[in-house]
C-alpha positions as CSV (number, residue, x, y, z in Angstrom):
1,X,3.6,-22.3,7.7
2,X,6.5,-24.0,5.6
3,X,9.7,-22.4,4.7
4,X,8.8,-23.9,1.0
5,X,6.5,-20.5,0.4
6,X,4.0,-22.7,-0.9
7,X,1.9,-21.5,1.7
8,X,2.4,-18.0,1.7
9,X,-1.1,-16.3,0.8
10,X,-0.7,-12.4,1.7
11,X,2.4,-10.9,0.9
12,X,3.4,-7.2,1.3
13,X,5.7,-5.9,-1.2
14,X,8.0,-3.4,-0.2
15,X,9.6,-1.5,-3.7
16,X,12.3,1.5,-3.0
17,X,13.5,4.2,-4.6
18,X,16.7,3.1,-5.6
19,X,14.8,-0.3,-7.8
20,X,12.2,2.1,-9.1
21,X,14.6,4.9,-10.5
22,X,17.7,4.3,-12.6
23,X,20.8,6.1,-12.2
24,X,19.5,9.6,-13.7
25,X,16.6,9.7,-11.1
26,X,13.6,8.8,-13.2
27,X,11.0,6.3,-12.8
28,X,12.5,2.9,-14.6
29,X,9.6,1.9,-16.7
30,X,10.8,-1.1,-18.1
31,X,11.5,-2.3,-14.2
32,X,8.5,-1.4,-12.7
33,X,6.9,-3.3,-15.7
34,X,8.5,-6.5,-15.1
35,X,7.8,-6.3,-11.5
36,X,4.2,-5.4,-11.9
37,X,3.7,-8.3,-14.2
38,X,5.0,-10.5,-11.2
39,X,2.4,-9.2,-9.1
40,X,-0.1,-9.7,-11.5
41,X,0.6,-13.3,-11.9
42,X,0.3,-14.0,-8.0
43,X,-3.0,-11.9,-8.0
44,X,-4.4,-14.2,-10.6
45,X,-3.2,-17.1,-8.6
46,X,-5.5,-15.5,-5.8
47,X,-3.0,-14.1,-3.1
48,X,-3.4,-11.5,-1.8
49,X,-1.0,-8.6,-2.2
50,X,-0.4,-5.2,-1.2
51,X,2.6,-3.1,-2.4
52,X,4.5,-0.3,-0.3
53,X,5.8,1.8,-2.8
54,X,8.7,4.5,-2.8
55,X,9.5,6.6,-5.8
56,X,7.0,9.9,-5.7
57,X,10.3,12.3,-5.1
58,X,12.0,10.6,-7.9
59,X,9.0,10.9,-10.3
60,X,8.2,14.8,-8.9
61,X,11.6,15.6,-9.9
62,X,11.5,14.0,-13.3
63,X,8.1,15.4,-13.8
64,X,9.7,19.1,-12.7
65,X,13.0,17.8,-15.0
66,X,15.1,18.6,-11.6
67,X,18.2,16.3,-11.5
68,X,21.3,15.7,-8.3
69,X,20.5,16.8,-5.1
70,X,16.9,18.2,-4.2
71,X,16.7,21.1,-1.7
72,X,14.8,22.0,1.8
73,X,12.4,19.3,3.4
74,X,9.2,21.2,2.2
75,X,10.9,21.8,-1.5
76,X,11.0,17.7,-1.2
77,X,7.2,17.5,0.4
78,X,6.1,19.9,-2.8
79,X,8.5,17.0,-5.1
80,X,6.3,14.1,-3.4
81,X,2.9,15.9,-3.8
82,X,4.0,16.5,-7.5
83,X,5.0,13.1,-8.0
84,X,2.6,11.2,-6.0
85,X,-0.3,11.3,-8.6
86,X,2.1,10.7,-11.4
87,X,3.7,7.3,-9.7
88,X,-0.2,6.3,-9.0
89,X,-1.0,6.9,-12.9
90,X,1.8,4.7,-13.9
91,X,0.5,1.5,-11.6
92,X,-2.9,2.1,-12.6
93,X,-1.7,1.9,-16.4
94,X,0.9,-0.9,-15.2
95,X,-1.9,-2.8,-13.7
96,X,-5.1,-2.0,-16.2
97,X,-3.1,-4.5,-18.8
98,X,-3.7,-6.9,-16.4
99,X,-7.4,-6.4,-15.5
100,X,-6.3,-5.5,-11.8
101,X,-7.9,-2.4,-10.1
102,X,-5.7,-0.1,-7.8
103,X,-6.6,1.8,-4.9
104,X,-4.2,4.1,-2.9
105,X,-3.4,4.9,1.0
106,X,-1.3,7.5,2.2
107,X,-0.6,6.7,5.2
108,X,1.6,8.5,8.3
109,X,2.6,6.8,11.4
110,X,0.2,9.4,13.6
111,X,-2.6,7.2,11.2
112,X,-1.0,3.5,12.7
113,X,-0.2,4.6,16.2
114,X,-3.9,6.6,17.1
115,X,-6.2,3.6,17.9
116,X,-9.3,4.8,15.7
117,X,-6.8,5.3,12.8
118,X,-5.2,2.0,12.6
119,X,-9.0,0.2,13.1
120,X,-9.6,2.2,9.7
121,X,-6.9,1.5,8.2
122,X,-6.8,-2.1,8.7
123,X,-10.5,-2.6,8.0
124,X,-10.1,-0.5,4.9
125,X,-7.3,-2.6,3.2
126,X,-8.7,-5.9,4.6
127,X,-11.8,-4.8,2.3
128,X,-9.6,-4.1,-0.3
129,X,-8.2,-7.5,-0.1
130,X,-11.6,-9.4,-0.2
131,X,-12.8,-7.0,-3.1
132,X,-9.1,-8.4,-4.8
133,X,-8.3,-4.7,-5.3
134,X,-4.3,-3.9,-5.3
135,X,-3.5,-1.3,-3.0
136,X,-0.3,1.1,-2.9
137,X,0.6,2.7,0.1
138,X,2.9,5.2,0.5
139,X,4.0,7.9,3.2
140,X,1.9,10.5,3.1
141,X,5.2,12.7,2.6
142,X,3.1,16.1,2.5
143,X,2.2,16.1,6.2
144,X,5.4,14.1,6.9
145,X,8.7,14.8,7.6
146,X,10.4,11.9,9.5
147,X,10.0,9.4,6.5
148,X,12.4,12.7,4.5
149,X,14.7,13.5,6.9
150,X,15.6,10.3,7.0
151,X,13.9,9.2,10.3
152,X,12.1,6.6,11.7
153,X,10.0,4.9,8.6
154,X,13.1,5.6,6.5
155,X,11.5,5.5,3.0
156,X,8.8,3.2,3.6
157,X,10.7,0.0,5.3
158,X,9.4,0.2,8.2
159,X,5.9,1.2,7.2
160,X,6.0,-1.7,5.0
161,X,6.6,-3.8,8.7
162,X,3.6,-2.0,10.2
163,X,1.4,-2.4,6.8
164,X,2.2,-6.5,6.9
165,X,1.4,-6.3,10.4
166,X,-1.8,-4.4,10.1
167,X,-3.0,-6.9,7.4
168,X,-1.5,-10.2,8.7
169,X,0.8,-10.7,6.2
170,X,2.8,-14.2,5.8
171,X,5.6,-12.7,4.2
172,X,7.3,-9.5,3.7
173,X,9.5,-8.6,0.6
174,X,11.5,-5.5,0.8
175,X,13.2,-5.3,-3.0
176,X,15.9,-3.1,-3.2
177,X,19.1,-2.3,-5.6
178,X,21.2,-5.1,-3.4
179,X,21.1,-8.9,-3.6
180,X,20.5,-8.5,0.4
181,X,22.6,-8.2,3.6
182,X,26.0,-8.7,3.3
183,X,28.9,-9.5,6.0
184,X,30.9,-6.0,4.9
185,X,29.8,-3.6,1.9
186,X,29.9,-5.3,-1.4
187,X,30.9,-1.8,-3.2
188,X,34.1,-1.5,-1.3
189,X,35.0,-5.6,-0.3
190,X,35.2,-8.2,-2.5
191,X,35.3,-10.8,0.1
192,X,31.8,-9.2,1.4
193,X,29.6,-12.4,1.0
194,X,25.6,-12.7,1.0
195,X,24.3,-13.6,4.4
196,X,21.4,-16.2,3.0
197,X,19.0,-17.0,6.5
198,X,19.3,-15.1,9.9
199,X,17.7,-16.8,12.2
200,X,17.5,-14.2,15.0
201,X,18.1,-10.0,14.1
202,X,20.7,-9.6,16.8
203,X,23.8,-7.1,18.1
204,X,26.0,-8.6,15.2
205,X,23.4,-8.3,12.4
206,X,22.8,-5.5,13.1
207,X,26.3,-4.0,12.8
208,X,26.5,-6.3,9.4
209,X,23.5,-3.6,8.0
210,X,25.4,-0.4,9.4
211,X,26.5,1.6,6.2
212,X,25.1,5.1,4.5
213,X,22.0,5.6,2.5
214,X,21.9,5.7,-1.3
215,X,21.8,9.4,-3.0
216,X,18.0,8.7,-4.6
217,X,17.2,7.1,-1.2
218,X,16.1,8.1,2.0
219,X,16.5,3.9,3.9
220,X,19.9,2.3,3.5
221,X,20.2,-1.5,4.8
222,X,19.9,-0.4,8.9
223,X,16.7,0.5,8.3
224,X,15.6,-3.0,6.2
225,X,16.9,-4.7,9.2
226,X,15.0,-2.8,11.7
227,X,12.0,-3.1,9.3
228,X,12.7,-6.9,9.3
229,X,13.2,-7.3,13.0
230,X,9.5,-5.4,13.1
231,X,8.0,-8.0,11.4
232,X,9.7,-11.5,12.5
233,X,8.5,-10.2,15.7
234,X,5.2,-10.2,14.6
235,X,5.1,-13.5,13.0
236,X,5.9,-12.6,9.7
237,X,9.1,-14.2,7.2
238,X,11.1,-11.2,5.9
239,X,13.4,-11.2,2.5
240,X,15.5,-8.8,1.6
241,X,16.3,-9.2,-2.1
242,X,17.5,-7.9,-5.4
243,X,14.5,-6.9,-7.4
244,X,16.4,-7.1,-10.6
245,X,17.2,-10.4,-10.5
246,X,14.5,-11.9,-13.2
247,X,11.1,-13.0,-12.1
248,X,12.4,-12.6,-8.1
249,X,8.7,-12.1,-6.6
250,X,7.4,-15.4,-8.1
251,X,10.9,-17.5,-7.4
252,X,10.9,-15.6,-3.4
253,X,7.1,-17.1,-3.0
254,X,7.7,-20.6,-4.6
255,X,10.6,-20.4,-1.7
256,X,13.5,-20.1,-4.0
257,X,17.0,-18.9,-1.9
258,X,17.4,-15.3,-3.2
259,X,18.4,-12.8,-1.4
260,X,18.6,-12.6,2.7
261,X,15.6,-14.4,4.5
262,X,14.9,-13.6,8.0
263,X,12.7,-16.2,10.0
264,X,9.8,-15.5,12.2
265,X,10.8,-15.5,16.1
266,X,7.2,-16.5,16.7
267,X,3.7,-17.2,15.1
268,X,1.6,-15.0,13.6
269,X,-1.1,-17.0,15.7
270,X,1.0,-16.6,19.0
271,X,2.1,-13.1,18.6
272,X,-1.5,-11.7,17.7
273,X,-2.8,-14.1,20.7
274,X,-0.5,-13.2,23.1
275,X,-1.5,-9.1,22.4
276,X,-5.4,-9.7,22.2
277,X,-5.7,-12.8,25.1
278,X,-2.8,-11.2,27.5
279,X,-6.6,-8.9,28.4
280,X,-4.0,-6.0,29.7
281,X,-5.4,-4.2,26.9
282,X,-9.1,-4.8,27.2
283,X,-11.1,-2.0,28.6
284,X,-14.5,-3.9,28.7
285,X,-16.7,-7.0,28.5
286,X,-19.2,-7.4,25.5
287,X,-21.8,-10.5,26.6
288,X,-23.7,-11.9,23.7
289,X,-26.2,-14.4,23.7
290,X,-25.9,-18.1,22.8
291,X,-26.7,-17.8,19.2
292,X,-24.2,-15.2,18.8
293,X,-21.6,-17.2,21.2
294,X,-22.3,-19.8,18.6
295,X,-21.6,-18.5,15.6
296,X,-18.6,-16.7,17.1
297,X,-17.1,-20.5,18.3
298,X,-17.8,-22.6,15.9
299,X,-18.6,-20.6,12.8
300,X,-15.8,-18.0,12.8
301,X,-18.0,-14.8,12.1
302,X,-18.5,-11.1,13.0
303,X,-19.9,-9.9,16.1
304,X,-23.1,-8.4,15.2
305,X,-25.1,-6.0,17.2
306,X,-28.6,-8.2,17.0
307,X,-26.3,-10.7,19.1
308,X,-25.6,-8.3,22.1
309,X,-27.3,-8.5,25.2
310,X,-25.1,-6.1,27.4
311,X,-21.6,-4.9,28.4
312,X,-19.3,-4.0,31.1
313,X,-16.8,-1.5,31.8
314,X,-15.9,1.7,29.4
315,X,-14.4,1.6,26.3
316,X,-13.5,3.4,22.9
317,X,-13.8,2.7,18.9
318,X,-10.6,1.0,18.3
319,X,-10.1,-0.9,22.0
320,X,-9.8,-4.2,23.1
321,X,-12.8,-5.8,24.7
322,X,-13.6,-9.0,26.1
323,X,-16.5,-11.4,24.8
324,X,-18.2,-13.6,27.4
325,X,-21.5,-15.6,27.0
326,X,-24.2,-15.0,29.2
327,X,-22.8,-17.5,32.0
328,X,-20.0,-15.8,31.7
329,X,-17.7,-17.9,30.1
330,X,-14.6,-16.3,28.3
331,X,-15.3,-16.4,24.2
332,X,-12.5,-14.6,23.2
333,X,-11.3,-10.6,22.4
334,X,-11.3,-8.6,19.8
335,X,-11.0,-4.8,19.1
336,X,-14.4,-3.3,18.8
337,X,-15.5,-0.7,16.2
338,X,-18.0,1.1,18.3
339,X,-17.6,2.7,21.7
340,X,-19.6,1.5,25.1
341,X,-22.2,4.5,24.7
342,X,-23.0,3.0,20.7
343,X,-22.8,-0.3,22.1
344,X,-25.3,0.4,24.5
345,X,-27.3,1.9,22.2
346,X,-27.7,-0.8,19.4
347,X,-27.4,-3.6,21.1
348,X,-29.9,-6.3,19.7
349,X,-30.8,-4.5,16.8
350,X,-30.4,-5.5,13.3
351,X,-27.3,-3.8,11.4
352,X,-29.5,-1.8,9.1
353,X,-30.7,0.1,12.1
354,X,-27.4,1.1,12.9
355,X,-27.7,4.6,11.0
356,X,-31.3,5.8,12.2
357,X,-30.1,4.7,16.1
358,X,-26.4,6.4,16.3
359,X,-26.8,9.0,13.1
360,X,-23.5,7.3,11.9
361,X,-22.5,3.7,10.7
362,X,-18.7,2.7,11.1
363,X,-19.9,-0.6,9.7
364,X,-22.2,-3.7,10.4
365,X,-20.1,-5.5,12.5
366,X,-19.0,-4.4,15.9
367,X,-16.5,-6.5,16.5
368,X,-15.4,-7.7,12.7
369,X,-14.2,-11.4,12.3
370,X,-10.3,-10.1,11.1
371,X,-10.1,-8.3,15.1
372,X,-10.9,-11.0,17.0
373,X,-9.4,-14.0,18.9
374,X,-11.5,-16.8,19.8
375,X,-10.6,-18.8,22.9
């Protein structure tokens, strides 16, 4: 991939709280327009997009008419659950005038870090992506605390790392109420001057981000950077940028310099290699037969179970396996979406069979196209 953007073709957009609310606390309508209109123009020029949005506290209290300082962490939870719904009505309005149909996640970082969970959740908002639906994620702030108090996710930036992860995103945008990272605090320095490329997130950068949250916001710039460092590792171009400045999202993707852009410290290829082909994590061997090991090579497709002709080892839904041909030669890995025992059972059957065999279906594919590594 160029640094020109011209080749960026899944992007995860990370809006925060501070960008979607104005200064009195409420939902900015005319900025969330603008910035929905942006999206709409890359959707129609067939990226794919999925946007990690904040702001469900901020509309809860404006729904509630609550201004300054909100209470206890569950008073806040019953703020997000009031405003969540209301935040998802105005994207779905946003986006309607644009012919573009939203689905939402709620996600929690028990959902990314349980193996079943994050199969689902990356096979559901792949599908999303091929169906061009425009997903918003958000914390699922009702059954989750750290994301709050301030912890961890720190509103949303580092689930938006883990979301472009999960979906193999080539870039990352995290829009905020700043024009990016700056060498001292803009507010209080006027010789503070934008830091425009960092090529590595190291020691010094990261005492460059130290510096206290804003009052509508639970992230401040620390946990951008830590968000960014998530996702270079991963393979994946990070900006951190002023979502204010006019038509931003379109000028970041054409590769304009706006904002702070943090380069990839690897691949995506390598670094989603290296995890998958390393086999520390595989817990089994899948062998197929030559028309599967075929199609698998040289056609790039799913893993079907009509193409199985036995296994080895023990292994879980949500697992990395290996995939040999008969002879035994190495095909590749990929992380399977039915355990050893299903395996077993519907192996060389066609996928409508998969229900009457196993009396459930987590799909047709047992090892789906998007999970896999070929060799």
């Amino acid at each position: 991939m160029t640094e020109s953007g011209q080749s960026y073709k899944r992007i995860v957009l990370k809006l925060g709280t501070s960008l979607l609310s104005g200064s009195a606390g409420c939902l900015d309508m005319d900025t969330m327009a603008a910035l929905a209109a942006q999206v709409a123009e890359l959707h129609h020029q067939k990226k794919d997009i999925v946007i990690v949005s904040s702001g469900a506290m901020a509309a809860g209290r404006e729904k509630l008419g609550i201004s300054g300082d909100t209470r206890s962490v569950p008073f806040k939870q019953v703020l997000c659950s009031i405003g969540q719904s209301r935040l998802m009505n105005i994207y779905e309005q946003l986006f309607s005038r644009h012919d573009i149909i939203t689905a939402q996640a709620l996600l929690t970082r028990a959902d990314l870090t349980d193996r079943a969970g994050y199969l689902n959740a990356r096979n559901t908002l792949l599908s999303l992506l091929e169906l061009r639906v425009l997903c918003i994620v958000n914390e699922n702030d009702v059954v989750a605390v750290d994301e709050i108090e301030e912890a961890k996710f720190g509103d949303n930036d580092n689930l938006s790392a883990m979301v472009a992860n999960l979906v193999d995103a080539d870039l990352l945008l995290i829009l905020t109420d700043t024009a990016g990272l700056f060498t001292a605090d803009p507010q209080r320095r006027q010789d503070a001057c934008l830091v425009p490329e960092v090529k590595r997130i190291d020691a010094e950068i990261e005492k460059l981000a130290a510096g206290t949250a804003n009052r509508l916001a639970t992230g401040g710039m620390v946990t951008k950077i830590k968000a960014a460092k998530m996702a270079t590792a991963s393979g994946i171009t990070t900006i951190i940028a002023s979502g204010r400045e006019p038509d931003v999202i379109l000028r970041l993707v054409t590769g304009e310099a706006i904002g702070t852009r943090f380069l990839p410290t690897s691949s995506r290829r390598e670094s989603r290699k290296r995890w998958m082909v390393s086999g520390l994590g595989a817990k089994g061997t899948i062998i197929v037969d030559s028309g599967a090991a075929q199609a698998l090579s040289k056609q790039k497709r799913s893993l079907l179970a009509a193409g199985i002709k036995g296994l080895n080892g023990s292994f879980q839904r949500g697992e990395i396996v290996a995939i040999a041909d008969e002879e035994g030669h190495r095909l590749g890995y990929g992380i399977t979406n039915y355990g050893a025992a299903d395996v077993t059972t519907i192996k060389g059957s066609h996928s409508n069979r998969i229900m009457d065999l196993l009396g459930h279906d987590y799909g047709e594919e047992v090892v789906h196209r998007n999970n896999m590594v070929v060799l």
